[in-house]
N, C-alpha and C positions, 0 to 999 in steps of 0.2 A: 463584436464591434468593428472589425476588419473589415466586414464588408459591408456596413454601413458607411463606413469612411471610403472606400473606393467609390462604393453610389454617388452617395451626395456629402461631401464638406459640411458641409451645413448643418444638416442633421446630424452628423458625426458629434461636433462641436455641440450644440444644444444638447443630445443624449448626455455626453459625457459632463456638460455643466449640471446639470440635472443628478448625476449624480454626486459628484463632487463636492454641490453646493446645498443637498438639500439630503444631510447625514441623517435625520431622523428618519430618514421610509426605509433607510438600512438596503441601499444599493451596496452590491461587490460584485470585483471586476478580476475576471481572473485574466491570466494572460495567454491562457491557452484553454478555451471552453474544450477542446478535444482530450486533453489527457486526461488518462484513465484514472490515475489518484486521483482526481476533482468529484467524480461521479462515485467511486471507491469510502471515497470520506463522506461526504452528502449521506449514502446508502445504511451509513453507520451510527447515523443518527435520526434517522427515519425521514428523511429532509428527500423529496420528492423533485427529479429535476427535470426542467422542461425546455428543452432546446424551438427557439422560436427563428424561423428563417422566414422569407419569401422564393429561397433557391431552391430547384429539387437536387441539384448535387449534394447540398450541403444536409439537407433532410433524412439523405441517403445515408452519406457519409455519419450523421449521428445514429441512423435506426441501424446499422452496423457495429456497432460499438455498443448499443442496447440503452441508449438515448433517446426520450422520449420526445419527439419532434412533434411542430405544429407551426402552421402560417398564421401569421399574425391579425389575419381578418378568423380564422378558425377562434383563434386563442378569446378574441373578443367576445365571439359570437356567445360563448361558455357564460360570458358576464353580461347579457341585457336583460335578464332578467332582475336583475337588484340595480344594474347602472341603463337603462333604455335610452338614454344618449349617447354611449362612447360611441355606438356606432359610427353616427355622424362625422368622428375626427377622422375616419378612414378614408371617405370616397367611395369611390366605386370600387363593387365588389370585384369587378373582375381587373381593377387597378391591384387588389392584394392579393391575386394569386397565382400560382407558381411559375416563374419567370415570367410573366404576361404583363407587365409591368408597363411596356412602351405600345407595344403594334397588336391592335387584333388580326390575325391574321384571315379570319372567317370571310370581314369584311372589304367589299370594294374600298380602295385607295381614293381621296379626294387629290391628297397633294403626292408631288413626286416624291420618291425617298430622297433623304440626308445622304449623302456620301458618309463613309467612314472616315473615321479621325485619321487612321494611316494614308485615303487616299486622299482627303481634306487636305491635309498639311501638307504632303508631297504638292501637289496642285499648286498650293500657294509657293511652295519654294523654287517650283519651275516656272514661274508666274502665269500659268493658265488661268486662274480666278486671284480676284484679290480678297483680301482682309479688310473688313471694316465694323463701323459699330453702328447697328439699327438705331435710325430716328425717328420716331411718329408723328406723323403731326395730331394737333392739339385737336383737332376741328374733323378727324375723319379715323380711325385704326386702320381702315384697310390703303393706307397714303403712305407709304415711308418715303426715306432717301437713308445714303448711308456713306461718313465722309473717309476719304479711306488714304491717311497720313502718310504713304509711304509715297503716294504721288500730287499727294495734295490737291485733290480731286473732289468730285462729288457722285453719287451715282443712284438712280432715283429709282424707287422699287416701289412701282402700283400694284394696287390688287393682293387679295390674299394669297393666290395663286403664284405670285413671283416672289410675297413674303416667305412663303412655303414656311407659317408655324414659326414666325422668327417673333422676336417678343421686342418693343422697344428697351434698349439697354443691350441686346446679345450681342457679341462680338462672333463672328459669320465671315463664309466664305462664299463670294459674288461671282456670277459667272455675268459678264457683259450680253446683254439680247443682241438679235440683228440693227443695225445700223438705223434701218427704217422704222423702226421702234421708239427711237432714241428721241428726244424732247430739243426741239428747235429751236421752239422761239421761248426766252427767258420772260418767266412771269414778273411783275415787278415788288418782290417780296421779301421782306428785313423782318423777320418774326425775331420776337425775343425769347429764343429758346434755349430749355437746359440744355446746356453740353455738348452741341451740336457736331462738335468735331471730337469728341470722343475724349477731351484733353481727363488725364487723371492717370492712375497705376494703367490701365487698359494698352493705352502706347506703350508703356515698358516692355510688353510681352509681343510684341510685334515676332510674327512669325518671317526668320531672316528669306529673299527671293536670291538666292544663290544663281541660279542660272534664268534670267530675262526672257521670253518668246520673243524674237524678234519682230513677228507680227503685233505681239501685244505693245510692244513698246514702242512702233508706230504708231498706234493705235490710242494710244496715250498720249503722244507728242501733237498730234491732230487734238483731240480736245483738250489739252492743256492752250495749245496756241489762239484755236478759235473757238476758248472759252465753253464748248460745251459742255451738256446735261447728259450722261448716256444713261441709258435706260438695262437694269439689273434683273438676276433672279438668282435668289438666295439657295444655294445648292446643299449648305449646310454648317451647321452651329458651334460654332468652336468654343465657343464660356458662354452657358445659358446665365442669362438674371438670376439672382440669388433672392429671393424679396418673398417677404410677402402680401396680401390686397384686401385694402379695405372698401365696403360699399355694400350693396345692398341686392335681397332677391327679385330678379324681373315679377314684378304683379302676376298674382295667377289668374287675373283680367286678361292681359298681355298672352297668355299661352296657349295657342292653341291647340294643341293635345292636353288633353288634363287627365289622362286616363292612369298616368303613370306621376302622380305626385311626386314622388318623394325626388325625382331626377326636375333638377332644376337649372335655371341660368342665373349664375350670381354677374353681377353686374360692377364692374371696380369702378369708384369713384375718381378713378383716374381714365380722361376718356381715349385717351392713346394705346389700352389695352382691350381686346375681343372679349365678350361675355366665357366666362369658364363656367363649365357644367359640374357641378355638386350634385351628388348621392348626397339626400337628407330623410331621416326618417317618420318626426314631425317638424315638417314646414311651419306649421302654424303656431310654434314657439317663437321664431326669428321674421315672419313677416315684418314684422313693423321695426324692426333691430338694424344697427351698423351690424353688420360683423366683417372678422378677417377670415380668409380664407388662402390657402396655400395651392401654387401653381404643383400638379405630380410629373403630367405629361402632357404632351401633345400627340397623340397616333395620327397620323396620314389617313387614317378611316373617320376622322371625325373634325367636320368644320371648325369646332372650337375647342381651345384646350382643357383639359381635366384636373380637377382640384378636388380640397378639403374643406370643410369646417374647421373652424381652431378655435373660435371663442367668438362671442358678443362681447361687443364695444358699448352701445346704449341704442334707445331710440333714436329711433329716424327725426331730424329737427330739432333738437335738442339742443344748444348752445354748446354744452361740455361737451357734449359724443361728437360735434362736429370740430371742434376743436383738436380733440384726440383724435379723429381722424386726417385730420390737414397733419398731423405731431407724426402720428406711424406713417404715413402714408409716403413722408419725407425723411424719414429712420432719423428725428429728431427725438433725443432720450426723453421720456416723462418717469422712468424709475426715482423713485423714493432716494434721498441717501442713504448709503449705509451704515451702519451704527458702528464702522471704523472711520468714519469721514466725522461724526458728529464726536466722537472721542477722541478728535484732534482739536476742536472747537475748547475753548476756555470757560471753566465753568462755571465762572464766573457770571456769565453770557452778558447780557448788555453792560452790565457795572464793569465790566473789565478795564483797567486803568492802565496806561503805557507804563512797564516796568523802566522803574529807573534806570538801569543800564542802557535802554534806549538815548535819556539827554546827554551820556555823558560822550559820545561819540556823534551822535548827528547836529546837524545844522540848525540852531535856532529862527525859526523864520517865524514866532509864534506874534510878533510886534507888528507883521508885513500887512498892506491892504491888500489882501490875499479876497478872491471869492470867485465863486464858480456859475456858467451860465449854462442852462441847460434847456428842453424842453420842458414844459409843463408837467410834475408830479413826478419828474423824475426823483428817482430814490435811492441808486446804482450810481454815484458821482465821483466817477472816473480821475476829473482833471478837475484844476484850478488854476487861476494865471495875478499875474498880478507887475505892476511895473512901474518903477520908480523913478527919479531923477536923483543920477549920480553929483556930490561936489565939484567933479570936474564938468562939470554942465553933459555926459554922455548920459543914456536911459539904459536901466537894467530892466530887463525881459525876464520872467520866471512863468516857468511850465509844473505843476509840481501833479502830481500822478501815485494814485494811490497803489501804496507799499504792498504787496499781498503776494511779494513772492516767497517771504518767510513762513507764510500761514500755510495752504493747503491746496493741492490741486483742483479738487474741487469746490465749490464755493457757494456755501448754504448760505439764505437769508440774513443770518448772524452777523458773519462776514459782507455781503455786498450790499445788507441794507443800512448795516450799524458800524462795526468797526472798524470798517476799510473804507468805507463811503466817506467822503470828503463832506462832512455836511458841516453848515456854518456855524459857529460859535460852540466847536468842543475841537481838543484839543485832537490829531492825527498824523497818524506817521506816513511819511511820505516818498518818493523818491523824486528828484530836481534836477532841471536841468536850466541853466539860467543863461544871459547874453549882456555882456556890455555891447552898447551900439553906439554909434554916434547919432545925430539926430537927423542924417539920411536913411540910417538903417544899416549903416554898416557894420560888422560884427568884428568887434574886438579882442573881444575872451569869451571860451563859451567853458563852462563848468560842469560836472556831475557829479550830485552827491545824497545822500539819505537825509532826509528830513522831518521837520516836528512842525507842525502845522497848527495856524488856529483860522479855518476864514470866517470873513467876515458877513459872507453872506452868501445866501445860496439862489441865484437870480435868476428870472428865464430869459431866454432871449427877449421876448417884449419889454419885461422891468429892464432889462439893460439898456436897451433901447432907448428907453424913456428918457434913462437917466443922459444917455447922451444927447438928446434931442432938449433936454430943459438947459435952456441956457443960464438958467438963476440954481442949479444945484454946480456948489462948488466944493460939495464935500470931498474929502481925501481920497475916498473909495469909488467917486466919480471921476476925479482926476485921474486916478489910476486907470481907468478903465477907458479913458479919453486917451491916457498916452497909449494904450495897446489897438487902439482904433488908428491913430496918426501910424503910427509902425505897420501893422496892419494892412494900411492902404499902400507903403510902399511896398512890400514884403510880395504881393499880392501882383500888385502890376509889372515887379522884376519877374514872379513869375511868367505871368502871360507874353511878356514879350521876349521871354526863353524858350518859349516852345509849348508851356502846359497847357492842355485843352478845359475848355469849359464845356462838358456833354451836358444830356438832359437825359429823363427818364420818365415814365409814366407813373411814379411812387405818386402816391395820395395820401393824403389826414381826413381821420375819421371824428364826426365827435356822437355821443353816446348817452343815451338816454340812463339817466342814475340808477333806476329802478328795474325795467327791462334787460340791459347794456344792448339792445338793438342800435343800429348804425340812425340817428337824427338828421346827418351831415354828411356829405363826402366832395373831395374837390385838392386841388393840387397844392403843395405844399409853399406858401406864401414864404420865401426867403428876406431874412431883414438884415441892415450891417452887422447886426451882432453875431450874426450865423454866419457871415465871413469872416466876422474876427477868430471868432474861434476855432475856425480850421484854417486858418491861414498859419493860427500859432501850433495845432497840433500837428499838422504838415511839417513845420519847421522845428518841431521836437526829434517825429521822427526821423526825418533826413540826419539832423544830426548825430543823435542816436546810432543810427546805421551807420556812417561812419567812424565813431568812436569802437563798435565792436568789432567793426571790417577789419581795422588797424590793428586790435588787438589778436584778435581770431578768422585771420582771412580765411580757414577752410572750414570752420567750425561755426558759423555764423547764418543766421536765420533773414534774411530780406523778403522785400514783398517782390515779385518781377511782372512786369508788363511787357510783349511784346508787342510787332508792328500788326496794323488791324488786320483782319483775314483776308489775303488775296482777291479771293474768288468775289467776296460780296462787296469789297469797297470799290472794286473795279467797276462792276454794274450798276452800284448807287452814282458811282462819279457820271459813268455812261450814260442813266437815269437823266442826272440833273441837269448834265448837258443840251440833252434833248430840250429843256426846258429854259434854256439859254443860260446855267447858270456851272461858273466851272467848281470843281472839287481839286484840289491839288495835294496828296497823300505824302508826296516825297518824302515829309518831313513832319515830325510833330506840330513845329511853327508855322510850314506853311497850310497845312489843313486848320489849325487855330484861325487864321487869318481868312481864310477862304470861306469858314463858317462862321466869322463876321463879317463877309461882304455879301452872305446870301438872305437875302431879305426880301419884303414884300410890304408897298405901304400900306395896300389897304387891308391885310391880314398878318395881325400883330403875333399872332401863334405860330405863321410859318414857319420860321426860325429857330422857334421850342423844336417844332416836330420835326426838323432837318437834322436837328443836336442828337431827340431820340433817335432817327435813323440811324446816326452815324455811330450812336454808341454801339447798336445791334450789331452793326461789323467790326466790333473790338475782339479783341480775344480777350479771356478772362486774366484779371490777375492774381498771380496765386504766391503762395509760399513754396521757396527753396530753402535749399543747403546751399551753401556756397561752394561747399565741398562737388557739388554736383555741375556745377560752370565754369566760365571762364568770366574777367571782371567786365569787359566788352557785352557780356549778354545777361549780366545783374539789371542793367537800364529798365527804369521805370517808362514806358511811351509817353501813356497820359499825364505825368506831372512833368515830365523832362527834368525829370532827376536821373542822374547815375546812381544812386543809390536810396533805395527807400526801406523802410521796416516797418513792424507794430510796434510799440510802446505805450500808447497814451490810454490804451483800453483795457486794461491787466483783469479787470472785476468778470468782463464779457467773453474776453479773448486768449484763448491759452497762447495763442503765438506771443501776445506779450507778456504773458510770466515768462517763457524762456527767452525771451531778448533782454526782461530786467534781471535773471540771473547772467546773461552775461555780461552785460553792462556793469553789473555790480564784482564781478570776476576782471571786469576789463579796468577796472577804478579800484583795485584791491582790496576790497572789502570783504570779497567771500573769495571761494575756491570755485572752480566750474565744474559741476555736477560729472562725474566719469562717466554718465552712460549721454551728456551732452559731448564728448568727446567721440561718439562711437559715429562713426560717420554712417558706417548704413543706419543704425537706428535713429541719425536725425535725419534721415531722408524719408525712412518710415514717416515719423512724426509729420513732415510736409503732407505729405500725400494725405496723412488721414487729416487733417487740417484745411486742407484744400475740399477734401468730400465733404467733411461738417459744415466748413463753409458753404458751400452750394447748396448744402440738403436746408440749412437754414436761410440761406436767398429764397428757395424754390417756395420754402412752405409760408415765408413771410409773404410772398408772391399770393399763393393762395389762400390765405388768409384776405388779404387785401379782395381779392376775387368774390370769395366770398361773405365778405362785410356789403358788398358791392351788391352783391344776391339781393342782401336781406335790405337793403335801403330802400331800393325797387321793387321791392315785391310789394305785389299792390296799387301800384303808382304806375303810371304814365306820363313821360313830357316830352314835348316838343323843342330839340334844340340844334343849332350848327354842327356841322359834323366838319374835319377834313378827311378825305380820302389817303389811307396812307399805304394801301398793297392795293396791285390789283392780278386777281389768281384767273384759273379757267373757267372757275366757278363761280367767281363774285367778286365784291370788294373789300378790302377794312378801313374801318370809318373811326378815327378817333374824336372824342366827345371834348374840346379844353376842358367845359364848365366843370368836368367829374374826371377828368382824366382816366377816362376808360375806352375800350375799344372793343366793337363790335362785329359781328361778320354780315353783309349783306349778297344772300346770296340769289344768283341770276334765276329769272323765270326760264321755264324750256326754250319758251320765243327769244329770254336778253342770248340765253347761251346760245344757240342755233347762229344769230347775229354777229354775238361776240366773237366765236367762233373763226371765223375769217379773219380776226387781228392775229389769231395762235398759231397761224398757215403761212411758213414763211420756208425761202430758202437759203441753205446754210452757205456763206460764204467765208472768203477769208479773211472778212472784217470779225466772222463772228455772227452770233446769232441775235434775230431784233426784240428790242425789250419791247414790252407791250406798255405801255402812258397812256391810252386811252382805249375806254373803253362808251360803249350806249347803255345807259338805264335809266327806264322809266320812256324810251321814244328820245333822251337829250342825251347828246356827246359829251361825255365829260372826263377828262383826263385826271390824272394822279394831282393829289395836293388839293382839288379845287375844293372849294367847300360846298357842303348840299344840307339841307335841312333833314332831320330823320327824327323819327319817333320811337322813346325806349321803353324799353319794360324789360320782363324778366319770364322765361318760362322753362318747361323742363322738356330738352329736347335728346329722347333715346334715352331718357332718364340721368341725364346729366343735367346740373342746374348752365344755364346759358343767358346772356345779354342780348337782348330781344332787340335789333337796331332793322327800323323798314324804312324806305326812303319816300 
């Protein structure tokens, strides 16, 4: 197993789970396959033993000692005759055997070789090349860039020849091309991309630059100043992608060699990565299948990288396989729970009753007009709120937020549909945080405590709505729900005129046919007061929250952090809008607030949405810390213009808020705080993997959306307004309001040829010029304008895509 683990991590790990976890196939593991009692005992019981490598040292080194060696494509070959698929899990034959693993050497070289790791890393720490982490773009594989933190830079790697075999996601070492190479004039482009700056564990490991080139750090200082794009070529791979890919085999329509079946081009469903070539034995099992397949290598002899078979997923089209593939595709778990998670559940199961020792210490709140507003069919009900008028004429504010940090880290149906769920008219346990105010909204006492709960009803935003808009309901539970709208509204505008931004996004609502669940409907998410009510109060839970555990555990404490937006792209979008006569002003969280209320358009009421979405594209993401890991000065939340923010109100969805309710409940002496929440690297761990889960479920709720988006259009044609909101060397992006989707429109050889001459500029010390307009169709039309286009839906290079013509 030793040198399985020196190879690959990964597979070390999986092997050895496989063993450990799956005791009935009767794995063992010695700790030294070379000593001679291991083979001595085996012989004495007639136990046959067979040393498997892919090393010829190691092969060596066993047939020496009178161990029976074999390479693991040999070992298999023994079994297709009762198993005629294992083959397939292997690849290519000559991927399994004897040290041939990476480079054929027979063959001509496509790409230059990788440097080695020793003269890699030296490299970067004299700083002749940098370090950074490959970006694809969406819309082409052989397009990167790649952002490289230590200079806060950007550096753009075309072609797969400069990619040299680098995978999106690898962290790589850049050698800068010639000057005359380098990219001049800035395209006008705010993509909403994963990760784009690498943020996550990947910076931790930042390879230290102990001694500068002094060339190179002029060389820096010039396009740091005058903002350029320099143009890269990857010399070599310092942390390849760990993953594996889901998608499907290129048509053997598609192939034009067919002589040799069984070597194929699997095609990942994600279009940011090159076709990887599969050894298969029968193709025509998995034609019509998702499957995954696993990255081996990449040789310099071969255009495209080299992989395995692992398994089929389902058919092509399928609803479930497509699902399960957006779930792996974004390492979002769909594992079963385990029968230690369900043997923590009460066995009660749904009858389960709040044991008495629960009233005799929590909060009676079971008399309150308590009730929760949520989306439609929600079943998951997180929060409830509820608010009163005090005798002394001030209003109590209640936040109450379901208890489930007692229960179980992970959280079956049981728990988040039935006992933890706030749902209305049964009795539940809760945790509270409540406010005397006066009736500006000023905060008098704020409380935290454990709760028993009864609400009163379980409402959507539109029933709440309702009830506030009917002037003749004056029930108790209306009223309450009226005083939290009046608070609300102040709560709300103190924010805004503190600094917090109202961005926008391109998110949508789908609605759904009962019978098929194909997408009916698609179109941008109608916001009503009751959907600010409701986050104006769990805003105001959490800030509190966050400081009540600050106080208590300032180094031991979990916050959410937002920094200033990214340099490089809010600079260009302000530059952008300039050009357009319209100013951006960044300094300040309040003054960009303010800026992106004066940027408007009368006769186009969407401008404004899509200036919001631009402006979020140059945010930087917000993620989970330790406290223990800053200082208080860089806790700041940007976008709310809060000092201090946290999770709380989400405990059912969000693990960051079961450890913030066990410390809240630790910081209000209820409980004790967990010792391994004491352990400060392990809650720095905890952030990081927190922060990935997070993103990996943005990304896949993203593509999911994308493709609901597929399936609405397929079939269909319409005619609708577009704005223009990128424009690249190749085309434009054209966002749709009605569907809130975006499209690529890209250039005829005549528009590029044309176009062309806007991307011809020279570099001064203002900096390089953005491109705002461009010709298509014979008309000049710049960034923002609106143009009519027609959509549909088709498969292009076998990815599904948004068909937008103008």
């Amino acid at each position: 197993l030793e040198e399985i683990r020196l190879k690959n991590q990964t597979t070390f790990e999986s092997l050895r789970n496989l063993i450990t976890a799956e005791t009935h196939r009767k794995f063992f593991v010695f700790n030294n396959e070379f000593f001679k009692a291991t083979s001595k005992h085996c012989a004495q019981y007639n136990i046959e033993v067979l040393f498997i490598s892919n090393s010829f040292k190691m092969l060596q080194s066993a047939k020496e000692r009178n161990v029976k060696g074999s390479t693991i494509f040999d070992f298999i070959q023994t079994y297709c005759g009762d198993y005629p698929d294992l083959i397939d899990y292997l690849g290519f034959e000559e991927n399994n055997q004897m040290d041939l693993e990476s480079e054929d050497a027979n063959k001509k070289p496509i790409y230059e070789p990788h440097l080695n790791q020793t003269d890699l890393l030296n490299s970067i720490r004299t700083g002749e090349i940098f370090q950074g982490k490959v970006s694809i773009s969406r819309n082409n594989y052989e397009d990167g860039r790649a952002f490289i933190p230590k200079y806060g830079i950007e550096i753009k790697l075309k072609g797969l020849n400069n990619l040299n075999r680098s995978l999106n996601g690898d962290v790589v070492g850049i050698k800068l091309l010639p000057e005359t190479e380098w990219v001049e004039v800035q395209e006008a482009v705010f993509e909403d991309e994963e990760d784009v700056t690498g943020a996550g564990t990947e910076n931790a490991n930042q390879v230290e630059v102990v001694e500068e080139n002094e060339m190179m750090k002029k060389l820096v200082e010039k396009i740091v100043k005058q903002n350029l794009t320099p143009a890269g070529k990857v010399v070599g791979i310092i942390k390849r992608i760990q993953r594996n890919f889901c998608g499907n085999l290129k048509p053997i329509n598609e192939i034009m060699d067919v002589e040799d079946n069984s070597k194929r081009e699997f095609i990942p469903a994600d279009a940011r990565f090159p076709p990887i070539l599969i050894s298969v034995k029968n193709p025509k099992l998995i034609e019509t299948k998702k499957i995954v397949v696993k990255f081996d290598s990449w040789p310099a002899s071969s255009k495209f990288p080299r992989g395995h078979f692992v398994r089929v997923i389902g058919e092509i089209g399928d609803l479930d396989t497509e699902a399960k593939v957006i779930l792996l595709e974004h390492n979002v778990e769909i594992r079963n729970f385990s029968k230690q998670v369900y043997d923590c559940l009460p066995p009660e199961g749904e009858k389960w009753k709040i044991p008495e020792k629960e009233y005799q210490y929590r909060k009676d709140l079971r008399s309150y007009n308590i009730c929760s507003i949520d989306p439609p069919d929600c079943k998951d009900i997180d929060d409830a709120l509820h608010s009163r008028v005090l005798p002394n004429g001030n209003i109590e504010i209640g936040v109450h937020i379901a208890d489930v940090g007692r229960r179980t880290d992970m959280l079956p149906k049981l728990l988040t549909e039935t006992l933890c769920s706030l749902k209305s008219n049964v009795e539940r346990l809760a945790f509270s945080v409540t406010w005397e105010m006066t009736k500006d909204a000023k905060v008098v006492k704020v409380d935290y405590f454990k709760s028993i709960i009864n609400s009163k009803a379980s409402l959507t935003y539109a029933q709440a709505q309702a009830r506030l808009d009917d002037s003749e309901d004056h029930s108790e539970l209306t009223e309450s729900i009226r005083g939290l709208y009046r608070i609300g509204k102040i709560l709300r505008q103190r924010r805004i005129q503190s600094g917090a931004l109202t961005l926008a996004s391109t998110q949508v609502k789908f609605s759904f046919d009962d019978e098929t669940h194909n997408p009916t409907d698609v179109s941008f998410y109608d916001m009503l007061e009751t959907n600010y009510l409701v986050e104006e109060f769990m805003l105001l839970a959490n800030i509190a929250v966050a400081e009540k555990i600050l106080y208590h555990f300032p180094s031991s404490s979990v916050l959410r952090r937002h920094t200033t937006p990214k340099p490089k792209q809010i600079k260009e979008f302000a530059q952008l809008l300039e050009k357009l006569g319209h100013g951006l002003d960044y300094s300040t969280s309040k003054n960009l607030a303010d800026s992106l209320d004066k940027i408007q358009r009368k006769d186009e009421p969407f401008f404004n949405k899509l200036v919001r979405i631009l402006t979020t594209r140059c945010m930087n993401e917000a993620t989970y810390i330790s406290t223990a890991d800053f200082d208080y000065p860089e806790f700041h939340h940007y976008g709310l213009a809060a000092q201090v923010y946290t999770h709380f109100t989400s405990p059912i969805r969000r693990y960051a808020d079961v450890l913030v309710h066990r410390l809240l409940a630790a910081a209000i002496d209820l409980e004790s705080l967990p010792k391994n929440m004491c352990n400060k690297q392990r809650l720095t761990r905890l952030c990081d993997k927190m922060n990935l889960r997070n993103r990996n479920a943005r990304n896949a709720s993203r593509a999911s959306s994308d493709y609901n988006t597929y399936l609405f259009f397929r079939g269909r044609t319409v005619i609708e307004p577009g704005l223009i909101s990128s424009i690249q060397t190749n085309g434009v992006t054209v966002v749709i309001p009605k569907y809130g989707l975006e499209g690529f429109i890209s250039f005829s050889p005549e528009e590029e040829k044309i176009n062309a001459k806007q991307f011809v500029a020279t570099v001064g010390d203002s900096g390089p010029k953005i491109v705002s307009e461009i010709v298509l169709k014979g008309r000049t039309q710049r960034i923002f304008d609106r143009i009519w286009v027609q959509v549909s839906v088709e498969l292009e290079h076998f990815h599904k895509k948004i068909k937008v013509e103008y």
